[in-house]
Backbone as numpy.savetxt, mean C-alpha at the origin, in Angstrom:
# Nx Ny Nz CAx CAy CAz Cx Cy Cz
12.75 -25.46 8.93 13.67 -24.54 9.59 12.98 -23.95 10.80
13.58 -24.31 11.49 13.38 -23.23 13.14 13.61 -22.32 13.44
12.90 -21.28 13.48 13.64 -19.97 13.80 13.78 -20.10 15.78
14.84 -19.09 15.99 14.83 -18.95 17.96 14.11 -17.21 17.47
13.81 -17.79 18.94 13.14 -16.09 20.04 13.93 -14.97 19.26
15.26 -15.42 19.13 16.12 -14.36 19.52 16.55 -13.80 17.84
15.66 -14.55 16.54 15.81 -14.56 15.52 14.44 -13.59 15.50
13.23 -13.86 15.82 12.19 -13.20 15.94 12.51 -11.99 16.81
13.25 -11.74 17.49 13.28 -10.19 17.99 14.00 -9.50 17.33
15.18 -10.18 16.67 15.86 -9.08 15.72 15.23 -8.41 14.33
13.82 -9.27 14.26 13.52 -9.12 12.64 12.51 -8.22 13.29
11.83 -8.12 14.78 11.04 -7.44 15.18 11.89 -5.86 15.38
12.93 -5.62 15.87 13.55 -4.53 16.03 13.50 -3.98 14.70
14.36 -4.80 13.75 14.53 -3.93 12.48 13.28 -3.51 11.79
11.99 -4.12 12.11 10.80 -3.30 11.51 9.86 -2.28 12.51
10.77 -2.31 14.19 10.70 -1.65 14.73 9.09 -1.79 15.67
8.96 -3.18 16.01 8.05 -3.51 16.12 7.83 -4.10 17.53
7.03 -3.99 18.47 7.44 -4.10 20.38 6.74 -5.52 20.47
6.71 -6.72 20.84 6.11 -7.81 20.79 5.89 -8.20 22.15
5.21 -8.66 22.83 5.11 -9.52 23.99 5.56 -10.68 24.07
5.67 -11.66 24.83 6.30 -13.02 25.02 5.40 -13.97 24.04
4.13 -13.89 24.41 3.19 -14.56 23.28 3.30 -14.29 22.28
3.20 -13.04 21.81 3.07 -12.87 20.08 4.71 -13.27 19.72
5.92 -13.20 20.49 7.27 -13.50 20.07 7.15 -15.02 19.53
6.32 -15.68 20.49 6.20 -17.57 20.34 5.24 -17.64 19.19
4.13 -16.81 19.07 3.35 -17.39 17.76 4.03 -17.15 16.89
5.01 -15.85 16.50 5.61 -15.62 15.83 6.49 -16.19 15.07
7.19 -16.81 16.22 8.35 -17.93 16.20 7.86 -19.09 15.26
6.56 -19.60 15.52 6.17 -20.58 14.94 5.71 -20.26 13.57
4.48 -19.27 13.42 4.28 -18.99 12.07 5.63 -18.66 11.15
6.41 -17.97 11.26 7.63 -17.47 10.72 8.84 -18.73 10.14
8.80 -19.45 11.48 9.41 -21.01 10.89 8.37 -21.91 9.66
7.15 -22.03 9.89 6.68 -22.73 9.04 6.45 -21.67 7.48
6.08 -20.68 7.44 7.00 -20.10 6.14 7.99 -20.30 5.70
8.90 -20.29 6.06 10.10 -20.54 5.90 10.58 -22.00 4.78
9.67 -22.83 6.40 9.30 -24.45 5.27 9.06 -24.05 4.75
8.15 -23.62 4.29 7.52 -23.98 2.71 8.21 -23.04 1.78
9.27 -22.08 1.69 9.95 -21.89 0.85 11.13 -22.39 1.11
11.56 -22.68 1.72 12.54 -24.47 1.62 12.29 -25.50 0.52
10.75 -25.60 0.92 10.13 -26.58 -0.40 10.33 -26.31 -1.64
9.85 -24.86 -1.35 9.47 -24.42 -3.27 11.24 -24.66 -3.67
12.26 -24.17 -2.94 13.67 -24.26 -3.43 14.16 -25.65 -4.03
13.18 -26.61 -3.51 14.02 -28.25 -4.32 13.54 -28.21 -5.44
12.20 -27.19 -6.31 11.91 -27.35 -7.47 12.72 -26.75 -8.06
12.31 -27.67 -9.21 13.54 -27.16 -10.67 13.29 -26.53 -11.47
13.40 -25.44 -11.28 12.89 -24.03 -12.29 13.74 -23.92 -13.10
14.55 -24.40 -13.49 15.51 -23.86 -14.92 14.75 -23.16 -16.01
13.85 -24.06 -16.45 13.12 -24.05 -17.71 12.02 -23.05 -17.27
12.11 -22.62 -16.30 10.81 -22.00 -16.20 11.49 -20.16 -16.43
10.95 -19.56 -17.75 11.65 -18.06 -17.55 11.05 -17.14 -16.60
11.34 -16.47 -16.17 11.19 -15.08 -15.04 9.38 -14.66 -15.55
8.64 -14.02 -14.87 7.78 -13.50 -15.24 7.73 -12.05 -14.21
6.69 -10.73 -14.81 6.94 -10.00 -13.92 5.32 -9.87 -13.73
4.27 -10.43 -14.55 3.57 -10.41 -14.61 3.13 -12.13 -14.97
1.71 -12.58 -14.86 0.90 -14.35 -14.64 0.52 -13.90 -16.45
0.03 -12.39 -16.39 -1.26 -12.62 -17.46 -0.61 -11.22 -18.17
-0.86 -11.22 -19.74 -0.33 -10.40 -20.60 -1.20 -9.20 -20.41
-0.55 -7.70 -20.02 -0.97 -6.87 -19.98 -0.84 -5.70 -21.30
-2.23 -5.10 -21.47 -2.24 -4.46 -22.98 -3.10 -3.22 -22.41
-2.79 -1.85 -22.41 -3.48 -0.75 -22.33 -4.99 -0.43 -23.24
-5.94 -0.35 -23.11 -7.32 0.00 -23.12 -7.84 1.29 -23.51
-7.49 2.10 -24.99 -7.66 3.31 -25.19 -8.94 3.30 -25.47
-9.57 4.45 -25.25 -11.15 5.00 -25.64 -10.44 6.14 -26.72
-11.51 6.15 -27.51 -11.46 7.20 -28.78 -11.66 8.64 -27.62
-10.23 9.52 -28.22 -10.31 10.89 -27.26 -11.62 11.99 -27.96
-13.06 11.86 -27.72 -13.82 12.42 -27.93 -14.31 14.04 -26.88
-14.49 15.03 -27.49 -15.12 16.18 -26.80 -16.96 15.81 -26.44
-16.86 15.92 -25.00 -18.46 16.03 -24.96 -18.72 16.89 -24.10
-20.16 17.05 -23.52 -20.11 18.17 -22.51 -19.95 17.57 -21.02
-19.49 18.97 -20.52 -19.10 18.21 -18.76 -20.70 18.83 -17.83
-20.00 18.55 -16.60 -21.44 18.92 -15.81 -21.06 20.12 -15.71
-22.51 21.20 -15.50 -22.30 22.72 -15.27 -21.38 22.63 -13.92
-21.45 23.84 -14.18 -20.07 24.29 -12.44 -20.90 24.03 -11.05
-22.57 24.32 -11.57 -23.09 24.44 -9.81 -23.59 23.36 -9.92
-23.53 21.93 -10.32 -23.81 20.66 -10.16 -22.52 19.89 -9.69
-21.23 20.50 -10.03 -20.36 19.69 -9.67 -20.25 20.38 -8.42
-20.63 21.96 -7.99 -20.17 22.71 -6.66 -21.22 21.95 -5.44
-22.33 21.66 -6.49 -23.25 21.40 -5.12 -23.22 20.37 -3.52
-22.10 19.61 -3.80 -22.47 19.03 -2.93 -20.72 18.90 -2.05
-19.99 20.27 -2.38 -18.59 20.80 -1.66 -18.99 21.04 -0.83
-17.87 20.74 0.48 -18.39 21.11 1.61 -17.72 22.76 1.85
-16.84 23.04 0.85 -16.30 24.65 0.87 -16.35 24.97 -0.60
-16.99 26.34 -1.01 -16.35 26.53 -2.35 -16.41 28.02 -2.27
-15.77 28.92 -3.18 -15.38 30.09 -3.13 -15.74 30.39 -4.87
-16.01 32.09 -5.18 -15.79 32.31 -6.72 -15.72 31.12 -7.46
-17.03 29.97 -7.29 -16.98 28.94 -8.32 -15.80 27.92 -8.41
-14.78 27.55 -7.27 -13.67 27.08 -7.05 -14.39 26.42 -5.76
-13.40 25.00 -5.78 -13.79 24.12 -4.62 -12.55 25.08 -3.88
-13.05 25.01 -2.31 -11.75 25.54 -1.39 -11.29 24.64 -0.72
-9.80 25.02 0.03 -9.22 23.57 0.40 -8.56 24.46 1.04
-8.11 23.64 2.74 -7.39 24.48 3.68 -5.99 24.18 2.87
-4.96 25.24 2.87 -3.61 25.43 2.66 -2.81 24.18 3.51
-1.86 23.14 2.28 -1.74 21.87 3.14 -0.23 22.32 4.07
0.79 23.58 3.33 1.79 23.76 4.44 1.63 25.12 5.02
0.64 25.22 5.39 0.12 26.27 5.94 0.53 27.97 5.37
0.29 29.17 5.96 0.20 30.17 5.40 -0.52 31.25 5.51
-0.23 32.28 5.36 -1.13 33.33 5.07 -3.22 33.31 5.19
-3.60 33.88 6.38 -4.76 33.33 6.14 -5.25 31.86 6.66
-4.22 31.30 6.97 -4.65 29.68 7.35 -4.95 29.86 9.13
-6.27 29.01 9.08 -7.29 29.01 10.45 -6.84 28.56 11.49
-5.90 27.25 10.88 -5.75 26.30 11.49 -4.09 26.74 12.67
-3.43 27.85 12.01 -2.29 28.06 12.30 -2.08 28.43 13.83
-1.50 27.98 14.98 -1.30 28.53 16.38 -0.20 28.05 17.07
């Protein structure tokens, strides 16, 4: 299948994307030869073949929920680049009261 120019600029608009004359032509070409090859895959006969949503059987991985000890507070503070009263600090993300950044 061949795609035109004019198939490659519309798929470029709708992802909103500005192309030059060159990248429109490589485009053109890579985009058609994809295409082949799911052309191809379409003459196979998948009937028999059921849906998968996954290749390989997936099974969750529990650890026994055990209590142990954590790191003290000034080993995990040590190496914040802000911390306050034993609390990591973090600039306010929709701004506010106090925020530095605000002008």
């Amino acid at each position: 299948m061949s795609l035109t120019i004019a198939d490659v600029e519309h798929v470029a608009a709708l992802a909103r994307l500005g192309l030059s004359d060159e990248e429109k032509e490589r485009l053109r070409d890579q985009l058609s030869v994809i295409l082949d090859h799911i052309t191809a895959l379409d003459e196979l006969d998948t009937a028999a073949i059921p849906p998968t949503a996954q290749v390989v059987a997936l099974t969750n991985v529990w650890r026994e929920d055990e209590v142990r000890p954590s790191l003290p507070r000034e080993a995990v503070l040590q190496n914040a680049p802000r911390q306050a009263d034993g609390f990591f600090e973090v600039h306010a993300i929709l701004g506010g009261a106090g925020d530095e950044d605000a002008g």
